[in-house]
N, C-alpha and C positions, 0 to 999 in steps of 0.2 A: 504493500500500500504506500503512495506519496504523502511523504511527511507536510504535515498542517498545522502549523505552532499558531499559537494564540493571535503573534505580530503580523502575520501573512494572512493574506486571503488569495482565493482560487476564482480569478473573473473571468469571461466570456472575453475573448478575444480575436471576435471576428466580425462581421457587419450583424448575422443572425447563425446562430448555431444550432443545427438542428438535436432534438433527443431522440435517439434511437431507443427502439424496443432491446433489442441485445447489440454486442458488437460485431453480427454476422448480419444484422437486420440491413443494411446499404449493401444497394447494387453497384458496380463499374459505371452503371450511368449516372449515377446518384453522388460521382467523384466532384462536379463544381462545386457541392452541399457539403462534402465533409471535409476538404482541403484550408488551406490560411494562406493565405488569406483567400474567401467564397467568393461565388460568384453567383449570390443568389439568384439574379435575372437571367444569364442562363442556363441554369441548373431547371427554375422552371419553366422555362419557355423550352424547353428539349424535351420534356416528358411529354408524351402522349395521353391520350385518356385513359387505355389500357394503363400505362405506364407509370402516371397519376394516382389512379382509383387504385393499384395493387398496395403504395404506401396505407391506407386504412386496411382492403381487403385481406392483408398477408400480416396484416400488422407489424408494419417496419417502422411508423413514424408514433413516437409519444408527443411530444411537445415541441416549442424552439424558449432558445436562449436571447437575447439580445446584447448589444455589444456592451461591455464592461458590467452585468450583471452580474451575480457572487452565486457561488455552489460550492455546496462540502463535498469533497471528495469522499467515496465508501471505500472504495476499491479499484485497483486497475488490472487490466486483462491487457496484453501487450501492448498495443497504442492507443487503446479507449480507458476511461475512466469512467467509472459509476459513480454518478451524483444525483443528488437531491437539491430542487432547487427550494429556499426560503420564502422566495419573493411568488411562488404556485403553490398554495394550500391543496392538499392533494389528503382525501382519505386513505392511499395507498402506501402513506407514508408521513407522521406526522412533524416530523422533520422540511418536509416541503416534496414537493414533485419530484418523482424516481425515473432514469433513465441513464442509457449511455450514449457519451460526446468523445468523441475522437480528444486524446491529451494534446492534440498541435493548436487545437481551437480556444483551449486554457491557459491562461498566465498566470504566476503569481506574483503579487502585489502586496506591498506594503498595508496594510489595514489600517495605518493610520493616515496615508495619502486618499483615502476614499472614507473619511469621516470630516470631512469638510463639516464647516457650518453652514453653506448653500448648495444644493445638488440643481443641475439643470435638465431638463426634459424637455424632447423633440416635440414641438409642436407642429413643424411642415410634415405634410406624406415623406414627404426623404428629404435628406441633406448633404450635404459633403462636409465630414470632417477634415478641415485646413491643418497644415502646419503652417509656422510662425511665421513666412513667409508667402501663406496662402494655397500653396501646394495642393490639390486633392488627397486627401488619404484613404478615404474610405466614404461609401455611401451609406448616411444610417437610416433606420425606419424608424417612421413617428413614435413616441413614447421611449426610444432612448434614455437611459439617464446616469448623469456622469456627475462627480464631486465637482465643485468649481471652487478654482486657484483666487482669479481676480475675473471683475468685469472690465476691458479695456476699453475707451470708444466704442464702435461699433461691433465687436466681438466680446465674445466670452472666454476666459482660456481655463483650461479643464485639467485635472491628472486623467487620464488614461491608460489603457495595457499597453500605449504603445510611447508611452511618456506625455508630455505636455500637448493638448490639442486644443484647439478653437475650432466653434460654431459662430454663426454670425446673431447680434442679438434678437432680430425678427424672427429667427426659427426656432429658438426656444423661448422657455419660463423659467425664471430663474424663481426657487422655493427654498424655504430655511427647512434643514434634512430633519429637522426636530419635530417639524408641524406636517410634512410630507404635503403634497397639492390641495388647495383647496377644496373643499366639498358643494359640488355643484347639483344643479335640479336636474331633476328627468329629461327637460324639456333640453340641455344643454346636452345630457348624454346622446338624445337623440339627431341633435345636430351636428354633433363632432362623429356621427354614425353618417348622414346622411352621405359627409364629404367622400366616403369610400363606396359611392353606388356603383356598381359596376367592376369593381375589383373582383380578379376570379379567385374562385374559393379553393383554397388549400390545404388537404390533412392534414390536421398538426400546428397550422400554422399561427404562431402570436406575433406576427409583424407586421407592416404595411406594404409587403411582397406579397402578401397571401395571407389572408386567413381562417380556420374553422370556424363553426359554429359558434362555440363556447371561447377559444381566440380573443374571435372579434366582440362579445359581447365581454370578456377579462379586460382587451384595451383599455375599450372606450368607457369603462367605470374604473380603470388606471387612472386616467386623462384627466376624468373627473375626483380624483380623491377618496377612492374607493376600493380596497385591497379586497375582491372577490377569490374563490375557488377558481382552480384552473377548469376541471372537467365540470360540462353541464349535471350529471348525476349529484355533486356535489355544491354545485350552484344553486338547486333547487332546496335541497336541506338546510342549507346554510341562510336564506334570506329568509325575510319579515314574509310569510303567507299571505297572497292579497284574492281576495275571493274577487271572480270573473267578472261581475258587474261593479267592480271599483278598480278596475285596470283604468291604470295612467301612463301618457307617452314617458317611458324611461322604464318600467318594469320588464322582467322577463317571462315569456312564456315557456314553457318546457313541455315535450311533446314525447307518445311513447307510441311503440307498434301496440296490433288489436283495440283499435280506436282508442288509446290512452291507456288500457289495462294492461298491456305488457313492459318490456325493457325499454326506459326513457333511452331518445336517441338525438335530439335536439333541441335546441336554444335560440329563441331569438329575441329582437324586441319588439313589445308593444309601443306602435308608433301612434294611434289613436285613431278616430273614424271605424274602427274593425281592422285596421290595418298593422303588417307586421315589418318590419324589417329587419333583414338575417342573412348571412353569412348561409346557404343553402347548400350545397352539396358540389362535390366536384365535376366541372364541365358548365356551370354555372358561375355566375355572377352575383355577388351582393345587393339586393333587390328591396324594393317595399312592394309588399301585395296585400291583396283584400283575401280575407281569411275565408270570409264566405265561399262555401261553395269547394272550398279544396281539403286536400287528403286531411290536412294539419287542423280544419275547424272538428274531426269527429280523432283527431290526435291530442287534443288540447291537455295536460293531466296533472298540472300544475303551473302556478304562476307566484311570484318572488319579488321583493323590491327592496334593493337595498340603497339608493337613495333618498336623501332626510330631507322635508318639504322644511323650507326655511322657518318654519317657528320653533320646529324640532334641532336646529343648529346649536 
């Protein structure tokens, strides 16, 4: 096992680092996704739909990581590492979300360079992480989030795995790491939802490359000030019960085979009018649609909310 001292921490050191089911779970094609530095866009843009859909169907993909995220290390099996991650609340593991990430997509880090007093979060769909001369380093996905050194002029300058970086100040929000993001309405979840209509949906995915079901409803209550459950099974346990005739735009619906009585299989959000919108299945797109009338209204089997209406703050 890699040695973990108290002073060190283990971060994500790549644009998005996928979680593998085992360390045999990635194909040869599946090399832009597990290499460092990734090559998210075309790692998915090469899959095919067979080739897509087998990451759920074969189950190869658990989760993803995002760049400079923290994971305890369990165990290593020659060039993968078994981790749990902190920041994905997972029943599988109460330590945080269980999976394997290749060791080259890990760095370790000073623990006390990533205890800043302001932490900064990607608020553009993507960005380019600069070096101090502006250089592109890397492309991140929305909801990034990195200790911040200083705010300079027009940029922010960060520790990173890869030393010191800067964002420009418009694509992030700079937050004190004590208070973590503010806590915002429903009505705000479902706007920082609508900006991804049309992104295709990805197994696994919690970035703004791609992402599942449960993913993208984990983001976008990220964005908001809201530390949810990774998987929808445990989304639904976890939030405030809201009975069907007091659905409000920002709550989740959760949906199961045998019109609701069998094994929950999705998550989305209540956007309001009867309408939903959700991160749908692979070969799709992230959508709003009218519930009526489809598989998902006689699937309906729970509904959850864990946003606080402002008198509850």
């Amino acid at each position: 096992m890699t040695n973990q001292t108290f002073d060190q921490l283990w971060v994500t050191a790549v644009q998005v680092a996928t979680v593998w089911t085992s360390p045999t779970s990635a194909r040869t094609l599946d090399t832009p996704g597990i290499t460092n530095p990734t090559n998210i866009d075309k790692w998915i843009d090469s899959l095919t739909y067979e080739t897509n859909v087998a990451l759920c169907d074969e189950n190869r993909v658990q989760s993803q990581l995002l760049y400079g995220e923290a994971v305890i290390i369990t165990e290593t099996k020659d060039d993968w590492a078994h981790v749990v991650v902190p920041t994905q609340p997972s029943k599988k593991d109460g330590r945080g979300y269980p999976g394997w990430v290749p060791m080259q997509q890990l760095k370790q880090v000073n623990q006390q360079d990533w205890q800043t007093e302001n932490t900064a979060a990607v608020v553009d769909d993507k960005v380019w992480l600069e070096s101090e001369n502006g250089n592109n380093v890397l492309k991140l996905s929305y909801m990034t989030t990195l200790p911040v050194i200083e705010q300079i002029d027009d940029r922010v300058k960060m520790n990173t795995p890869h030393g010191a970086g800067f964002l420009p100040n418009s694509a992030v929000t700079v937050f004190p790491a004590s208070k973590g993001l503010e806590k915002q309405s429903g009505h705000k979840l479902i706007e920082d939802g609508e900006r991804y209509v049309g992104l295709d949906y990805f197994w696994g995915g919690m970035s703004s490359f791609g992402y599942d079901c449960s993913g993208f409803a984990y983001a976008m209550h990220k964005a908001n000030g809201y530390q949810i459950p990774r998987d929808a099974g445990d989304q639904a346990d976890a939030g405030e019960r809201v009975p069907y005739d007091q659905l409000l735009p920002g709550d989740l619906m959760f949906f199961a085979y045998e019109e609701g009585k069998g094994k929950l299989h999705h998550v989305g959000f209540y956007y309001g009018d009867g309408k939903m919108l959700h991160s749908p299945q692979t070969g799709k797109g992230i959508e709003i649609i009218n519930l009526s009338g489809t598989v998902y209204e006689k699937e309906l089997c729970a509904a959850t909310r864990y946003w606080q209406k402002a008198e509850e703050k």
